[in-house]
PASEBA-1860 file (N, C-alpha, C; in nm, 3 decimals):
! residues 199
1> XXXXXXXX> 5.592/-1.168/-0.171/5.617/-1.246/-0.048/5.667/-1.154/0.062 ~ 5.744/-1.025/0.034/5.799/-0.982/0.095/5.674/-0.874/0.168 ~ 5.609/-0.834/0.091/5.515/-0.737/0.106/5.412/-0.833/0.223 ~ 5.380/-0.945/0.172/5.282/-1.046/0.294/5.374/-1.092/0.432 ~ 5.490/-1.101/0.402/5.560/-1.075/0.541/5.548/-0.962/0.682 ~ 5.542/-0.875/0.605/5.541/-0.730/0.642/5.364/-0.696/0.690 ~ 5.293/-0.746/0.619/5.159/-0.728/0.632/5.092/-0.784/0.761 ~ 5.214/-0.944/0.759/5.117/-0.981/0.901/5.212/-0.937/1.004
9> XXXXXXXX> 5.331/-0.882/1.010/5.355/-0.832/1.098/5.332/-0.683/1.157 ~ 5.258/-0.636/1.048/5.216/-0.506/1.101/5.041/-0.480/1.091 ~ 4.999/-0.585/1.068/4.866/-0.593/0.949/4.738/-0.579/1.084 ~ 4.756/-0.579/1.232/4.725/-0.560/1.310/4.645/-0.408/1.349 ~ 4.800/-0.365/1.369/4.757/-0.243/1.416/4.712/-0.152/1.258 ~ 4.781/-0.205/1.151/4.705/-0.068/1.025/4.560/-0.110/1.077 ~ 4.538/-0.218/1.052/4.400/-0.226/1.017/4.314/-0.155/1.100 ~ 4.350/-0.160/1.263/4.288/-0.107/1.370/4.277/0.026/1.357
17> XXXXXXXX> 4.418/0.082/1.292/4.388/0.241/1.279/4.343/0.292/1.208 ~ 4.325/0.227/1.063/4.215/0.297/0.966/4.056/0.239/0.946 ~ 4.073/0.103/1.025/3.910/0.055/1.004/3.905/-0.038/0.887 ~ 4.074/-0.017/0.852/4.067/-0.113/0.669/4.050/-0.235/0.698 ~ 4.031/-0.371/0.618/4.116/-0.505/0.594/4.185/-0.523/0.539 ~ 4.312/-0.557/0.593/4.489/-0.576/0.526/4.458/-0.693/0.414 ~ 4.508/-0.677/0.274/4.506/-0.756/0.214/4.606/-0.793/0.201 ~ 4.639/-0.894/0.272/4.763/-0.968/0.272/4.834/-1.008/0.118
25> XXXXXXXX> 4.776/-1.027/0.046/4.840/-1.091/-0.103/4.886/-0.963/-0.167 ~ 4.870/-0.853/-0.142/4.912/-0.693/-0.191/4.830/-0.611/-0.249 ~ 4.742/-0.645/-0.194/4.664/-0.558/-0.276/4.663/-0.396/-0.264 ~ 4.692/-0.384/-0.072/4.772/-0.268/-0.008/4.898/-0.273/-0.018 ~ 4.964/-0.179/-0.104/5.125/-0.192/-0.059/5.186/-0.204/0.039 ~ 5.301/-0.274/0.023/5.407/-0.215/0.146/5.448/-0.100/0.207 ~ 5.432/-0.028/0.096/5.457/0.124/0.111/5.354/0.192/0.203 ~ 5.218/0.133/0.168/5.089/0.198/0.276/5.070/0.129/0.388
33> XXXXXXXX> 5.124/-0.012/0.392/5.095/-0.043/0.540/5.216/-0.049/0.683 ~ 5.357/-0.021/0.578/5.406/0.077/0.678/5.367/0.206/0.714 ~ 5.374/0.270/0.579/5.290/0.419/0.653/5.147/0.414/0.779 ~ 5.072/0.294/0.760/4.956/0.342/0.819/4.999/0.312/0.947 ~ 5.100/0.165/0.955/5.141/0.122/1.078/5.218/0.260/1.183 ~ 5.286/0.314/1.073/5.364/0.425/1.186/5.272/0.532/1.244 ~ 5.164/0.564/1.133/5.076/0.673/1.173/5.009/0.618/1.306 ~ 4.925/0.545/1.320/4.877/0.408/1.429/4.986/0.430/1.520
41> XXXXXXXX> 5.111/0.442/1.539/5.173/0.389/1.645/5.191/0.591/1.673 ~ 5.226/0.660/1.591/5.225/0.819/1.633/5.154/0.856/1.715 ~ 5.013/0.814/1.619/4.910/0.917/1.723/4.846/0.847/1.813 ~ 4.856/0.710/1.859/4.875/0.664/2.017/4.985/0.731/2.116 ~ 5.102/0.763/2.035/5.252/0.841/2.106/5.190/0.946/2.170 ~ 5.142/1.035/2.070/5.098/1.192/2.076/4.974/1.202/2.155 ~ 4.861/1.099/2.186/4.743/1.087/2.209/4.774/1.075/2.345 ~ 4.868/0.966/2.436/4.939/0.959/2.555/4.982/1.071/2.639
49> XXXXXXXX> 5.100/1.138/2.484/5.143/1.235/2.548/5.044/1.324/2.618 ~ 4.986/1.370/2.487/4.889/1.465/2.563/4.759/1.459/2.680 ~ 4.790/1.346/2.698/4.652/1.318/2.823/4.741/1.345/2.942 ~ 4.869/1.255/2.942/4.966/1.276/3.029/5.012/1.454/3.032 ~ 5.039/1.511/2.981/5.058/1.654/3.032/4.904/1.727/3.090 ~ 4.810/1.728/2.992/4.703/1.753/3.067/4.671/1.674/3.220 ~ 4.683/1.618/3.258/4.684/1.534/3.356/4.755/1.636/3.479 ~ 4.892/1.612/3.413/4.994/1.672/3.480/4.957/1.843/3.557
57> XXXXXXXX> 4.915/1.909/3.384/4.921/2.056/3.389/4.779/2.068/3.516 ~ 4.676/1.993/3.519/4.543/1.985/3.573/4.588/1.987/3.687 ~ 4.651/1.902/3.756/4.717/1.889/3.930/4.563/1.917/4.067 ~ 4.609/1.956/4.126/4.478/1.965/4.227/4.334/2.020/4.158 ~ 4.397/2.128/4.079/4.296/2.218/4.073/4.168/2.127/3.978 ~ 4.236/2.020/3.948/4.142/1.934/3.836/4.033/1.831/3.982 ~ 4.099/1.815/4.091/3.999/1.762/4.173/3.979/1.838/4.259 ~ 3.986/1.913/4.242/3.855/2.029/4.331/3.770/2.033/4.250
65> XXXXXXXX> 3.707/1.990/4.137/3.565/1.967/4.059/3.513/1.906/4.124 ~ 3.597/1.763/4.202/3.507/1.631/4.219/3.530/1.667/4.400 ~ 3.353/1.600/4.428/3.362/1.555/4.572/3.269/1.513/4.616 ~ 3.355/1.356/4.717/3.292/1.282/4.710/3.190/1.250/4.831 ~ 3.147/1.352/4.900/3.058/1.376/4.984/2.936/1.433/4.966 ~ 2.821/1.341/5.003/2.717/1.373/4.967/2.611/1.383/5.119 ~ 2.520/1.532/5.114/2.471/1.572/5.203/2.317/1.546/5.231 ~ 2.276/1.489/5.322/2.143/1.429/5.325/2.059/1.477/5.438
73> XXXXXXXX> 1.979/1.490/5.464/1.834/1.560/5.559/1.718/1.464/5.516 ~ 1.753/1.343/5.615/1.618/1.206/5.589/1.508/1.317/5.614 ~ 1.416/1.204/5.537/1.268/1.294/5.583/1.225/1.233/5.731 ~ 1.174/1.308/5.826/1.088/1.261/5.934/1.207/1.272/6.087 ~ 1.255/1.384/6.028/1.335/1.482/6.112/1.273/1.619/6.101 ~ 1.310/1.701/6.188/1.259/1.864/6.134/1.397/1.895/6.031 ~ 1.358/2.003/6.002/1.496/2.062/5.871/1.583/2.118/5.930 ~ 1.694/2.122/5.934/1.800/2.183/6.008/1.749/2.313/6.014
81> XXXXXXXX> 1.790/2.410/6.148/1.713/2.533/6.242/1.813/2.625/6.141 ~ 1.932/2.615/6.085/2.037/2.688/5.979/2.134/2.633/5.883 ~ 2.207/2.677/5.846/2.267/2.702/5.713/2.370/2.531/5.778 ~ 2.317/2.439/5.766/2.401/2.307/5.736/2.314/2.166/5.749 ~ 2.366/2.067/5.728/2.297/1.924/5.684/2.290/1.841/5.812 ~ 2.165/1.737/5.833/2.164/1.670/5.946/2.317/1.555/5.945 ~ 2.321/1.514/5.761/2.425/1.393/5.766/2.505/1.419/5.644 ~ 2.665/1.407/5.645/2.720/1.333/5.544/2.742/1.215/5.502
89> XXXXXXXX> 2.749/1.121/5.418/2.786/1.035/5.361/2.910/1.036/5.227 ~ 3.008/0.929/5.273/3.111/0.958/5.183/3.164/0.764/5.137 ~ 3.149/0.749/4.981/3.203/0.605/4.979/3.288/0.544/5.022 ~ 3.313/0.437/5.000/3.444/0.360/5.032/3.529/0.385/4.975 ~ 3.670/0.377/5.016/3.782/0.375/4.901/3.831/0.583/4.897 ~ 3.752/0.654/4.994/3.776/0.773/5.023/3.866/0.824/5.093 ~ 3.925/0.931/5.079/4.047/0.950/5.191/4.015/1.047/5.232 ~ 4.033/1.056/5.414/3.960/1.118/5.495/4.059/1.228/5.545
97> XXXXXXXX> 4.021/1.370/5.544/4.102/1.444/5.622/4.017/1.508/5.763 ~ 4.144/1.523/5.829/4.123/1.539/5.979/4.181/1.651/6.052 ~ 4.138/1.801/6.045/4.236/1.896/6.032/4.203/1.932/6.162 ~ 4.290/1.987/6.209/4.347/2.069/6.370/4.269/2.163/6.373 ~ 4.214/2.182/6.525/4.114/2.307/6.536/4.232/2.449/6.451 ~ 4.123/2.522/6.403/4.192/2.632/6.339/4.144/2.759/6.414 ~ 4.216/2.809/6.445/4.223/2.946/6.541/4.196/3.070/6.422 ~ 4.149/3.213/6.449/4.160/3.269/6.389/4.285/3.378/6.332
105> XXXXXXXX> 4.394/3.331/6.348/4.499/3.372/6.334/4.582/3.426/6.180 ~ 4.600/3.516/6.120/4.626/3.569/6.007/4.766/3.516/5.980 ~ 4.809/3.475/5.865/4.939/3.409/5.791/5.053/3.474/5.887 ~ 5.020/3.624/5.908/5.187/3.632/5.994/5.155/3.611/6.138 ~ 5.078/3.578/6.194/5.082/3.531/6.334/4.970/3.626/6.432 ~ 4.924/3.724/6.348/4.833/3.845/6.443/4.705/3.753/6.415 ~ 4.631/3.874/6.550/4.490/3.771/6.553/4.425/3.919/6.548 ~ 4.288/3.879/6.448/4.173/4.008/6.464/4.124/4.038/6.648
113> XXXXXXXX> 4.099/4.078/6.668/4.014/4.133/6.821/3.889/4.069/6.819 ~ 3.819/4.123/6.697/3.641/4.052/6.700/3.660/3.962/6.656 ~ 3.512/3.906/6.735/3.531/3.779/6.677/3.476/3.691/6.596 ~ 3.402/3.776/6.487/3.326/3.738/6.365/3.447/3.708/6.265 ~ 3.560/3.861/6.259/3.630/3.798/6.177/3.795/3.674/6.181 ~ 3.750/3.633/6.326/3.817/3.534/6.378/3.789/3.425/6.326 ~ 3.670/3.427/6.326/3.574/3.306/6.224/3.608/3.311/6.114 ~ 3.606/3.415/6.028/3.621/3.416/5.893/3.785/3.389/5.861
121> XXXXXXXX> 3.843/3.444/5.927/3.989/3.448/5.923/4.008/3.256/5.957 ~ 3.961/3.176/6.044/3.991/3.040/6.071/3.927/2.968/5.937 ~ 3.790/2.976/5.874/3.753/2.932/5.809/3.868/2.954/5.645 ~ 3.918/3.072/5.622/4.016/3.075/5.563/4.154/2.985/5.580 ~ 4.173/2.982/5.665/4.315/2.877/5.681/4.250/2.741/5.707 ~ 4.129/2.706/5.720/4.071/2.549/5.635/4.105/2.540/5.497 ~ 4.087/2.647/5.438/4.069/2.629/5.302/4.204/2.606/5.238 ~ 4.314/2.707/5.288/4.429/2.712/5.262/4.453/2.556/5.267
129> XXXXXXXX> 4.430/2.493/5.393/4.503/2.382/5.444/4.454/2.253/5.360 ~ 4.347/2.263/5.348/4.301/2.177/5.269/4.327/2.164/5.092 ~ 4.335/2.289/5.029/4.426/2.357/4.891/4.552/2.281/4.902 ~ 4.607/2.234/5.007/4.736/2.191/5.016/4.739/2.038/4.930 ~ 4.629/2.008/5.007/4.553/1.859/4.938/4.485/1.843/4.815 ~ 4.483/1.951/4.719/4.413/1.935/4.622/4.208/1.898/4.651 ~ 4.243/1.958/4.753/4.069/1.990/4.802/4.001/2.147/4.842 ~ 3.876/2.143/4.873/3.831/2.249/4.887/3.721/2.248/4.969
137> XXXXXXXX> 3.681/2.351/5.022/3.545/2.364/5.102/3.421/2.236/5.046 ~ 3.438/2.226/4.907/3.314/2.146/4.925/3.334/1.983/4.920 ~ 3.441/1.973/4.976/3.484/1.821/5.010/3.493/1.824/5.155 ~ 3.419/1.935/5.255/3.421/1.907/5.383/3.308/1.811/5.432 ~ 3.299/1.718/5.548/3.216/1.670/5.583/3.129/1.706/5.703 ~ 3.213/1.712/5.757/3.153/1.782/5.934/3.240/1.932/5.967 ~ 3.159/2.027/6.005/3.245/2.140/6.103/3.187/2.066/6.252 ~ 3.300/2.128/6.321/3.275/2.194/6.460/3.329/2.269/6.482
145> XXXXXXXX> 3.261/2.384/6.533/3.302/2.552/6.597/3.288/2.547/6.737 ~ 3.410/2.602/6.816/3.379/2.591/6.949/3.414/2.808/6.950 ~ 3.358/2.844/7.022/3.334/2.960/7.028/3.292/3.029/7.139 ~ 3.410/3.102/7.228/3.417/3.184/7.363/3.366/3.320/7.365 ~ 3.327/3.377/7.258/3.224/3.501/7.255/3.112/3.494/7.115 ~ 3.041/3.521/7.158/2.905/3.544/7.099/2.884/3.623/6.957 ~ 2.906/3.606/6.866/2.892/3.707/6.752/2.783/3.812/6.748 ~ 2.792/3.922/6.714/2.691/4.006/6.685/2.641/4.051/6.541
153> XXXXXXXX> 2.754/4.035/6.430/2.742/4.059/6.323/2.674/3.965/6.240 ~ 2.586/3.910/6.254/2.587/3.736/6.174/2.537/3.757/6.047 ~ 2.445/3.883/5.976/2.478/3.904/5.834/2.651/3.896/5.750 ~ 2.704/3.921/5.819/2.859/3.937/5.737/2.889/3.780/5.735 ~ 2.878/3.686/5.860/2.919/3.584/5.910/2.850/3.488/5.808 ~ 2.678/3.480/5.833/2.637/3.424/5.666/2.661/3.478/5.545 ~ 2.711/3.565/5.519/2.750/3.634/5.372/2.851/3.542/5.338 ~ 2.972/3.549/5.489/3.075/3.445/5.436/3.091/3.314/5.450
161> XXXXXXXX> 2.957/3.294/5.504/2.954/3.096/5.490/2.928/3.062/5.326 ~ 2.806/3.162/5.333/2.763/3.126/5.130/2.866/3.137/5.068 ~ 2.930/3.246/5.066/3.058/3.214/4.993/3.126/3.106/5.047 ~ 3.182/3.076/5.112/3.281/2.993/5.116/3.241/2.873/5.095 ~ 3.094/2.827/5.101/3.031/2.673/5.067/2.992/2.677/4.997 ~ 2.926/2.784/4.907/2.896/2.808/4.770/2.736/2.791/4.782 ~ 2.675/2.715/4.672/2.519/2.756/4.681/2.469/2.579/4.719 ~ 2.564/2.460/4.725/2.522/2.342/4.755/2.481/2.380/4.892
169> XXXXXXXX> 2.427/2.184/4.898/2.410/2.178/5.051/2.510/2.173/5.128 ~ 2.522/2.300/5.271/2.633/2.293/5.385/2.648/2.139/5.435 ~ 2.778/2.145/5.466/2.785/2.045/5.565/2.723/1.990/5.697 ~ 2.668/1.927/5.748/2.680/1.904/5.907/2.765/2.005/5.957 ~ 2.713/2.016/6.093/2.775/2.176/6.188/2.786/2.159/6.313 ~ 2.802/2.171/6.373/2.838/2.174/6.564/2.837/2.292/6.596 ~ 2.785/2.421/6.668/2.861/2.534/6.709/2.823/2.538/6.891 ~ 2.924/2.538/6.892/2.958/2.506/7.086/3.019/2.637/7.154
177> XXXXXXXX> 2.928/2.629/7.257/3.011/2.784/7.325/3.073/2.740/7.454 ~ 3.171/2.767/7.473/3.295/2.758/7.598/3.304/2.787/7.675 ~ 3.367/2.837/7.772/3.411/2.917/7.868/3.516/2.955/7.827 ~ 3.613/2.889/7.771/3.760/2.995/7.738/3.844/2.899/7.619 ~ 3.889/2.941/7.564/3.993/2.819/7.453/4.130/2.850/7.493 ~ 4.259/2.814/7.439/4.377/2.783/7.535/4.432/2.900/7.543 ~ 4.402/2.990/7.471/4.414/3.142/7.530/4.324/3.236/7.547 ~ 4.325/3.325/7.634/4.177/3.428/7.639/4.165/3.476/7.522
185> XXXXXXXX> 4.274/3.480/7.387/4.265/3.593/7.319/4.195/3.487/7.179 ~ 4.205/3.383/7.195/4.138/3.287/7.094/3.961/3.305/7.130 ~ 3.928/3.362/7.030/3.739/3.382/7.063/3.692/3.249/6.980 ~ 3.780/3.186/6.894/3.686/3.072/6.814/3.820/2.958/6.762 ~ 3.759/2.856/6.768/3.828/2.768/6.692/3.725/2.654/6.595 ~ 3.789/2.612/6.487/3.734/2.523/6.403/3.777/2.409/6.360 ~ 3.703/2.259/6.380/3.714/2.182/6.304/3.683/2.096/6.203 ~ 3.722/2.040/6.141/3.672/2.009/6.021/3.744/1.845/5.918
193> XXXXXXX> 3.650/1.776/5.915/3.709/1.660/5.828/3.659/1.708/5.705 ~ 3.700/1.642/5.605/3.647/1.652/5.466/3.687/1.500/5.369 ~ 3.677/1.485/5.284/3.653/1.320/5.234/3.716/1.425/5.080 ~ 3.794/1.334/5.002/3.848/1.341/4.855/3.824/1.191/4.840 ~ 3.836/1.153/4.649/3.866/1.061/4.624/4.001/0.969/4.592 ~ 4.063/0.911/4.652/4.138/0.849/4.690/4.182/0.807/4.570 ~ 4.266/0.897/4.486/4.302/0.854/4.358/4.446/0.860/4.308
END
């Protein structure tokens, strides 16, 4: 009696965790369907735990895999004239970033002279800024480049778009030329939204 007490109060979860049927009249001891019950309740403990630290230990760097922007070129357009997409599209339920033109300015405050690697140097502190967010270049949606001198180098300049967008499809692009940005010594600035999943 004592053993069928015990059975239907634990006779649940053994059964669930080994696949058995609890025989309530004893045919399983008491002795095994506490044991199976505690094992059942362990390695749900341990199974938790460990999703939860992985989880934890994963942090941004686990959603910079995912992104949720997807790049499209309808047919019955011409193909974009360079290296980016006529459209993004990003679902619902996405969270949108909206980052400040980025100057080409190096972490301690100096600025390169040319202005290829002004570009490269701004496109770097997107990335930074966006790393902040547990995102990355390929969760951008739109650039716009506004740009007060003319590049001459543009092998180096596409060397470092591929890298930095990798081998998918670029984003949508804008590149706009100025007359001056808020200082003479700024040759480029960049902006840029990008879309994560809102999780």
């Amino acid at each position: 009696m004592r053993n069928a007490r015990l059975a239907a109060a634990v006779g649940v979860g053994a059964a669930s965790a080994k696949g058995r049927k609890v025989d309530f009249a004893g045919t399983i001891g008491c002795d095994n369907i506490l044991r199976t019950y505690l094992e059942n309740r362990m390695y749900r403990f341990l199974g938790c735990g460990l999703l939860m630290a992985a989880t934890a230990c994963a942090g941004p760097a686990a959603r910079l895999e995912r992104s949720a922007v997807t790049m499209v070129n309808p047919p019955g357009v011409a193909p974009p004239v360079a290296a980016y997409s006529h459209m993004a599209t990003v679902p619902p339920g996405t969270k949108l970033l909206f980052l400040a033109g980025q100057i080409g300015n190096r972490p301690d405050g100096s600025l390169p002279p040319k202005v290829e690697d002004q570009i490269i140097q701004a496109y770097e502190n997107v990335r930074t800024i966006l790393a902040s967010q547990g995102a990355g270049p390929q969760h951008i949606a739109k650039v716009m480049i506004y740009a007060s001198a003319e590049p001459t180098d543009w092998p180096k300049l596409r060397a470092h778009r591929k890298t930095f967008f990798g081998d998918g499809m670029p984003p949508p692009s804008t590149w706009v030329y100025v007359r001056q940005l808020a200082r003479p010594n700024y040759l480029v600035e960049i902006e840029v939204v990008a879309a994560v999943p809102d999780s």
